[in-house]
C-alpha positions in Angstrom: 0.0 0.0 0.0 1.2 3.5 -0.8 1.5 5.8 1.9 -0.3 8.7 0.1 -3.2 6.1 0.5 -5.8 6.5 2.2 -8.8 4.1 2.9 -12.2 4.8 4.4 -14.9 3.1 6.6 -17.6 1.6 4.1 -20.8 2.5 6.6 -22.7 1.7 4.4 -21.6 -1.9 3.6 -21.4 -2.5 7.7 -24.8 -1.0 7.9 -25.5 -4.4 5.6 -23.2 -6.3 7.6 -25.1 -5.8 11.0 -28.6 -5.6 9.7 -27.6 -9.1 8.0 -26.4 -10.1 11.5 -29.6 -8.5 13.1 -32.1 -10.1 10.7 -31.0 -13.6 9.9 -30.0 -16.9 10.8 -25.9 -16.5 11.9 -23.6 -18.9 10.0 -23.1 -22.4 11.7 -20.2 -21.6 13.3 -21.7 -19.6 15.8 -23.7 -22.8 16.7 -21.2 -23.1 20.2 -22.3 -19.5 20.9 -25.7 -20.5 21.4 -25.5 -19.9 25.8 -24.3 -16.5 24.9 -26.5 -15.2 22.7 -26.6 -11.8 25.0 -23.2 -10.9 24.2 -23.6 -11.3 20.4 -26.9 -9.6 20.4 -24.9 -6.9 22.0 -21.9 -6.2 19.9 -24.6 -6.7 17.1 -26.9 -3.5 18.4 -24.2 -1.5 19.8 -22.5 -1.3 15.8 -25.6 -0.6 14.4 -25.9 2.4 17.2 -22.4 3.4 16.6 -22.9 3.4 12.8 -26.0 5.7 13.3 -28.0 3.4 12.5 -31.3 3.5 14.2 -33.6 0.4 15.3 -37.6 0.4 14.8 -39.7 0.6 17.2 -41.0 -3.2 17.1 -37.5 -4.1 17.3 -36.6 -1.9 20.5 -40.1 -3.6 21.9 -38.6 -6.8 20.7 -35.1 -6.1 22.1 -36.7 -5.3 25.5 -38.8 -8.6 26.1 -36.7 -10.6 25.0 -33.9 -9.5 27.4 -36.1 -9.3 30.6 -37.2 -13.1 30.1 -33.4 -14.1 30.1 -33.4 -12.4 33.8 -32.6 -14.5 36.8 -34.9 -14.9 39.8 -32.4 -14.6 42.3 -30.4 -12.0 40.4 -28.5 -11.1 37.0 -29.1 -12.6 33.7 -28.7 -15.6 32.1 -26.6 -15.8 28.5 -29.0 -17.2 26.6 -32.9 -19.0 27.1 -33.0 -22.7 28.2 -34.1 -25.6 26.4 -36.0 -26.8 29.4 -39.8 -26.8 30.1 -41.7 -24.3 31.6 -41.1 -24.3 35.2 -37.8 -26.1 35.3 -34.5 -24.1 36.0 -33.8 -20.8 34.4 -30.2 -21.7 34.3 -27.6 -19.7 36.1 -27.0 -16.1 35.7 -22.7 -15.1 34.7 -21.4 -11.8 34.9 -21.0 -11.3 31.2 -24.8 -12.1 30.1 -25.6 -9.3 33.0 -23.4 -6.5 31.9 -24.6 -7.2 28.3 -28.0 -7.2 29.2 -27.8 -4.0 30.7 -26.2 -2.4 27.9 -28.8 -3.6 25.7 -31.3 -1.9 27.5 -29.9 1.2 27.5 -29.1 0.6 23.3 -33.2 -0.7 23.1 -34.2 2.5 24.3 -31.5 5.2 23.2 -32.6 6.9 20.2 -36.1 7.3 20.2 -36.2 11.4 21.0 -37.8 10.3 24.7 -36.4 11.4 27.6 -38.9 8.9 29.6 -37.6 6.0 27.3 -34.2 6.4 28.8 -34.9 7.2 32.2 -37.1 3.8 31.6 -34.3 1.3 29.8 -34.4 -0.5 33.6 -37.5 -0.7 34.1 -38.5 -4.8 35.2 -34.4 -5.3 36.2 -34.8 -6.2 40.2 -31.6 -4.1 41.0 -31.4 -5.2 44.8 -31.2 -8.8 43.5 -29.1 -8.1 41.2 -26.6 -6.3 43.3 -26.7 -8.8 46.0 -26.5 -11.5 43.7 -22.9 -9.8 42.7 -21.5 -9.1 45.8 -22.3 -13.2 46.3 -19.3 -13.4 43.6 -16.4 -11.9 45.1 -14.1 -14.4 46.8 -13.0 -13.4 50.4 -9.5 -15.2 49.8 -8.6 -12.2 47.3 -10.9 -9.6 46.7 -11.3 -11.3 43.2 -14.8 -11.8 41.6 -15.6 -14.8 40.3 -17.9 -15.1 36.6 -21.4 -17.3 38.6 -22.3 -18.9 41.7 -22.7 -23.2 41.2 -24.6 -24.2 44.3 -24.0 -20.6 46.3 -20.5 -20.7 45.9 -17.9 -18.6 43.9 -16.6 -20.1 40.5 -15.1 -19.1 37.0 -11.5 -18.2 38.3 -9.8 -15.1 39.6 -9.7 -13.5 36.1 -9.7 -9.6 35.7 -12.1 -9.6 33.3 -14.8 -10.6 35.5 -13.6 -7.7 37.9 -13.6 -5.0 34.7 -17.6 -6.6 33.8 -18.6 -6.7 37.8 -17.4 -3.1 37.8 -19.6 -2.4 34.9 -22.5 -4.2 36.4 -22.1 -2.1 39.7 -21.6 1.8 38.0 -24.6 1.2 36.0 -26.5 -0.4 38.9 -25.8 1.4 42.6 -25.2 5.1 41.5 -24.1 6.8 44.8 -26.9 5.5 47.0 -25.5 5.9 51.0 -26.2 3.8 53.5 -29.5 4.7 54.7 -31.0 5.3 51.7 -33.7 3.2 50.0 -31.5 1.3 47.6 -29.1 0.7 49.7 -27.2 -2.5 49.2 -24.3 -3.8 51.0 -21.4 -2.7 48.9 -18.3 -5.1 47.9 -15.1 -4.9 49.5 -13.8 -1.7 47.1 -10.4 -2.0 48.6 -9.3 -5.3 48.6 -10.9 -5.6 45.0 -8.9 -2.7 43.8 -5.3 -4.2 45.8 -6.7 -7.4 43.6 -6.3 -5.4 40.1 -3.0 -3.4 41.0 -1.6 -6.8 41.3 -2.1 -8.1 38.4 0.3 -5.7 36.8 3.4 -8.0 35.4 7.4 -7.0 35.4 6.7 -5.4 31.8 4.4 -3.2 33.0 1.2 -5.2 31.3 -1.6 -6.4 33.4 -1.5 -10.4 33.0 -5.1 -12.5 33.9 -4.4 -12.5 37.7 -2.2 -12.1 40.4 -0.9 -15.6 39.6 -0.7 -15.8 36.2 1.7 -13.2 35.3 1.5 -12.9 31.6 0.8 -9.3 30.4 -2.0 -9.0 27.7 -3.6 -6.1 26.1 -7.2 -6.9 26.6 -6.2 -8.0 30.3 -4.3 -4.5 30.1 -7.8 -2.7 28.9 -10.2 -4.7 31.1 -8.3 -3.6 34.7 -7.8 -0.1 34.0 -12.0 0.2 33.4 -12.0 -1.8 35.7 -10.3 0.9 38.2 -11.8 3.5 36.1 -15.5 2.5 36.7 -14.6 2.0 40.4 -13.7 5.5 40.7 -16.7 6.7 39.0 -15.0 9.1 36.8 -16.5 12.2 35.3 -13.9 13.0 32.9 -10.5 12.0 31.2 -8.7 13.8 34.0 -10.3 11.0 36.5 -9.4 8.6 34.7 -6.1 9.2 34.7 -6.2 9.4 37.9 -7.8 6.2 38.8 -4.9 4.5 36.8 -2.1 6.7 39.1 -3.6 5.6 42.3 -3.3 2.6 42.0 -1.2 1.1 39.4 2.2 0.6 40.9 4.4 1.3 37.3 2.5 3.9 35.3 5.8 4.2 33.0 6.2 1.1 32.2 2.5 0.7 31.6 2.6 3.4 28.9 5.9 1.6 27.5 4.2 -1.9 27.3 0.9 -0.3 25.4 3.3 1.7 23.2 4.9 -1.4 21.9 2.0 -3.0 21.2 2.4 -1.2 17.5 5.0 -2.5 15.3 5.4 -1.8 11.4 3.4 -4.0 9.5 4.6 -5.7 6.1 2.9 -8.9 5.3 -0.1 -7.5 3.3 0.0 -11.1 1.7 -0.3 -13.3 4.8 -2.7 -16.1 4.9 -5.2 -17.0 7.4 -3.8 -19.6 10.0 -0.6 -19.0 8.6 1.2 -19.1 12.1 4.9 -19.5 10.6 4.4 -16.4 8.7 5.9 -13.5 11.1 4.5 -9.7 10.9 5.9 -8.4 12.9 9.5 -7.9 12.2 11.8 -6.6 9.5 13.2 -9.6 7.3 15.8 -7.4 5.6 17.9 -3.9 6.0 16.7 -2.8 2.7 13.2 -2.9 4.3 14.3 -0.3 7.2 12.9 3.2 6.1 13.7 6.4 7.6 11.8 9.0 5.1 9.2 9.3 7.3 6.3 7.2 9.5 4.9 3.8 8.5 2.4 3.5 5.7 0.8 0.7 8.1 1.0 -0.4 11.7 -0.2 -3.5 13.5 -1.4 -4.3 17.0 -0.7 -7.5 19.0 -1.6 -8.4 22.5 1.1 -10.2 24.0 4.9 -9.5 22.8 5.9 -11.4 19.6 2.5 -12.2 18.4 0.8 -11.3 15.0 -1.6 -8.5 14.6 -5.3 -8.7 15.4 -8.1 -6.1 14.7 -9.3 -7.2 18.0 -5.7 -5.6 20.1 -6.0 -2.2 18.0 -9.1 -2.0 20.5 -7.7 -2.9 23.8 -4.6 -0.5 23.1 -5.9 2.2 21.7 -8.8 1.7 24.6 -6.7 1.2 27.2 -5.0 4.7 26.3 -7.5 6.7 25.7 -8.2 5.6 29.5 -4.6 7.0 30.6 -5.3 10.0 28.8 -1.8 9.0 26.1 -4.1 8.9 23.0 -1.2 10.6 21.3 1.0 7.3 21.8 -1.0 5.5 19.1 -0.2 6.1 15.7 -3.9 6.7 14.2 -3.2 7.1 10.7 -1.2 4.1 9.9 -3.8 2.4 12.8 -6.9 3.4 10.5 -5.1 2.4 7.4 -4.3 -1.2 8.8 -8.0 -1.3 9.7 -9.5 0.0 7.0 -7.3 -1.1 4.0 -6.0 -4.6 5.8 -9.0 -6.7 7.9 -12.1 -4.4 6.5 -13.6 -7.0 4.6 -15.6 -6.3 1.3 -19.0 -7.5 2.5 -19.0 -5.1 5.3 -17.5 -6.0 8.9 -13.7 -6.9 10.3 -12.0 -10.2 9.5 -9.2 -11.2 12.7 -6.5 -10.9 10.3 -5.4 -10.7 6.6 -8.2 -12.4 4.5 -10.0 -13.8 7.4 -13.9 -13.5 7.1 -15.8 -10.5 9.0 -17.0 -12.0 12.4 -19.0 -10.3 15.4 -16.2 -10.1 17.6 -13.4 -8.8 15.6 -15.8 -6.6 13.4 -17.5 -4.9 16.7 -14.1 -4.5 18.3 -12.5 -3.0 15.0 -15.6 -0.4 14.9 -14.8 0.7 18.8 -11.2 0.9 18.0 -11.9 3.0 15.3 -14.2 5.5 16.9 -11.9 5.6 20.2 -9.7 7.0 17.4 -12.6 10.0 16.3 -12.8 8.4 13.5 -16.0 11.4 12.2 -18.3 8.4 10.5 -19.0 6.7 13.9 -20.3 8.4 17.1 -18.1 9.0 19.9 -16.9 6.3 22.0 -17.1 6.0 25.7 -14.4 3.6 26.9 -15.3 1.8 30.0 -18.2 1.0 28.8 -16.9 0.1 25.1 -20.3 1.7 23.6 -21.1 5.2 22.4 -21.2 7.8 24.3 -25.1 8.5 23.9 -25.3 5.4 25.0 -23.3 5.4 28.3 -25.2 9.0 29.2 -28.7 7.0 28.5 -27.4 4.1 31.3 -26.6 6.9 34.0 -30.3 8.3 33.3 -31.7 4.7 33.7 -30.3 3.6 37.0 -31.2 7.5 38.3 -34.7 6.8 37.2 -34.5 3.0 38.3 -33.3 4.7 41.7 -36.2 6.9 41.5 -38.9 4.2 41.4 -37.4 2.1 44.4 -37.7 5.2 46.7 -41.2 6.1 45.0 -42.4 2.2 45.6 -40.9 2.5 49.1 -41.9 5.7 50.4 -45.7 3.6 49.5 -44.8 0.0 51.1 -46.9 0.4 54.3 -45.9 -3.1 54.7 -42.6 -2.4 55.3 -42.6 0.7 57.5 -42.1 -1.4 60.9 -45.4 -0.4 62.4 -46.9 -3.6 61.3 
């Protein structure tokens, strides 16, 4: 590729993409992602809100049933429906089918011109439940939170991602309720959770999966510092920054390990699976330039590894969350993107020739509008949805919020005189 060229986003071939996504039967392979059909209905929505594209109103109506019947009587969400009989178990409610859910409230109700609509997204989520249900999941040996309870008890491992989607589920559940209140719940422990993140941070700076397992990552990277970030409850980039320097014991070589997550990119003619072919490096002298920046850059997640749409995502995210936008190379970024894994029917393939697929094609989207790319709305990053979309969430738990207290302010059965 030249370096005078410079491709675009096709919206209008993703707009295709989704709305085939959307509309129709998915392709077999996404057979094994039957239990989490949440998460995929998620990334699905969240593009089409992203591209600007808006839903109808039988599909928001449609979008909203069908997400409160995957709800969990003792709290949460489930991934996906059951194939059992009426009456028989609802299966078991994870952490990652509940922060999904929630987001696709907020995305089935965005939109529409109503400020009731938002401030109504929650209605029919049993919040109380829900947040006791979570503070059930953090394991006392750690501060760690674990993915679902199997008979009352903590499991899924220590992994950070279930602390960066618990800390989702809480900021878009409690608000700033204080003991005393109405929705009051009993809290986590907030500061042996966040001693739990800051250690996850490995000798290169990365975050790695836990405090065990000490191999840094970029979307591990991404998902502690929202993690932190949503703990905080920041109201700007400053706070963020901030929630990072508090407690991240090596903010330098943090930056240094995102940094290096670009590299020149050269093997526009790699194959698919191809894992002998190496990107990442410079086979010859003669290929050494120094006329100027790189016509293309890659992103990898772990050090000596290809590059993935998926990592221009959690660097570029993880970042924007430091406030060190300026350490990514957009350009080359959005040419790599754009010109490399966009694929011709709309979407993001994982790498060179690959075929578009939810996850990569969502994640190359946000990754692109972290970067302002103008054809997509703005991003919000802890949240990894727009930023409409994050401001309708805030307006749904306040109005959630205000229904508890209006509901218990007319409980005579639970003022203590009977």
């Amino acid at each position: 590729m030249a370096a005078t060229e410079s491709p675009s986003l096709d919206v209008d071939r993703h707009i295709k993409y989704w709305k085939r996504c959307h509309g129709t039967f998915l392709p077999a392979p996404y057979t094994s992602n039957d239990s989490t059909r949440l998460t995929l209905a998620c990334f699905i929505i969240s593009s089409l809100d992203l591209l600007q594209s808006p839903l109808t109103p039988p599909e928001r109506a449609a979008i909203r049933t069908w997400v409160l019947s995957l709800q969990h009587p003792d709290g949460g969400f489930c991934g996906s429906a059951t194939h059992a009989p009426t009456g028989a178990s609802a299966g078991d409610a994870n952490l990652a089918a509940t922060f999904f859910a929630l987001v696709l409230l907020a995305l089935a109700a965005v939109g529409t011109g109503s400020e009731k609509d938002e401030q109504n997204a929650f209605a029919g989520v049993r919040r109380k439940r829900l947040l006791r249900w979570l503070k059930r999941l953090q394991r006392n040996e750690d501060g760690a939170v674990a993915q679902m309870l199997w008979e009352g008890e903590p499991v899924g491992g220590h992994d950070v991602r279930n602390s960066y989607m618990a800390a989702g589920i809480r900021w878009m559940m409690r608000g700033n309720v204080q003991m005393g209140d109405g929705g009051w719940v009993e809290d986590l422990d907030i500061k042996r959770w966040t001693e739990f993140i800051a250690g996850t941070q490995t000798h290169d700076g990365g975050m790695g999966e836990t405090t065990s397992h000490q191999e840094s990552h970029g979307g591990y990277t991404f998902c502690a510092l929202s993690a932190l970030s949503l703990l905080s409850k920041p109201g700007s980039a400053g706070d963020r920054a901030k929630a990072a320097d508090e407690h991240i014991p090596d903010r330098a070589q943090l930056l240094k390990f995102l940094a290096h997550r670009q590299f020149t990119y050269h093997a526009e003619e790699e194959m698919e699976r191809d894992e002998d072919e190496e990107n990442f490096v410079e086979k010859e002298l003669a290929q050494l330039q120094l006329d100027g920046p790189p016509a293309l850059i890659g992103c990898n997640g772990r050090w000596n590894k290809k590059a993935d749409t998926c990592y221009f995502w959690w660097a570029a995210g993880a970042l924007s969350l430091l406030g060190q936008e300026s350490l990514l190379r957009r350009e080359p970024a959005r040419n790599y993107l754009t010109g490399i894994t966009q694929h011709r029917i709309g979407g993001f393939g994982k790498t060179t020739g690959a075929p578009p697929d939810i996850y990569h094609s969502y994640l190359g989207l946000t990754a692109l509008a972290v970067m302002g790319d103008p054809k997509l709305k703005p991003l919000h990053a802890e949240l990894c949805c727009s930023v409409e979309v994050a401001a309708c969430i805030a307006k749904a738990r306040d109005g959630l919020l205000a229904a508890e207290k209006a509901r218990a302010a007319t409980n005579w059965e639970n003022d203590g005189f009977w």
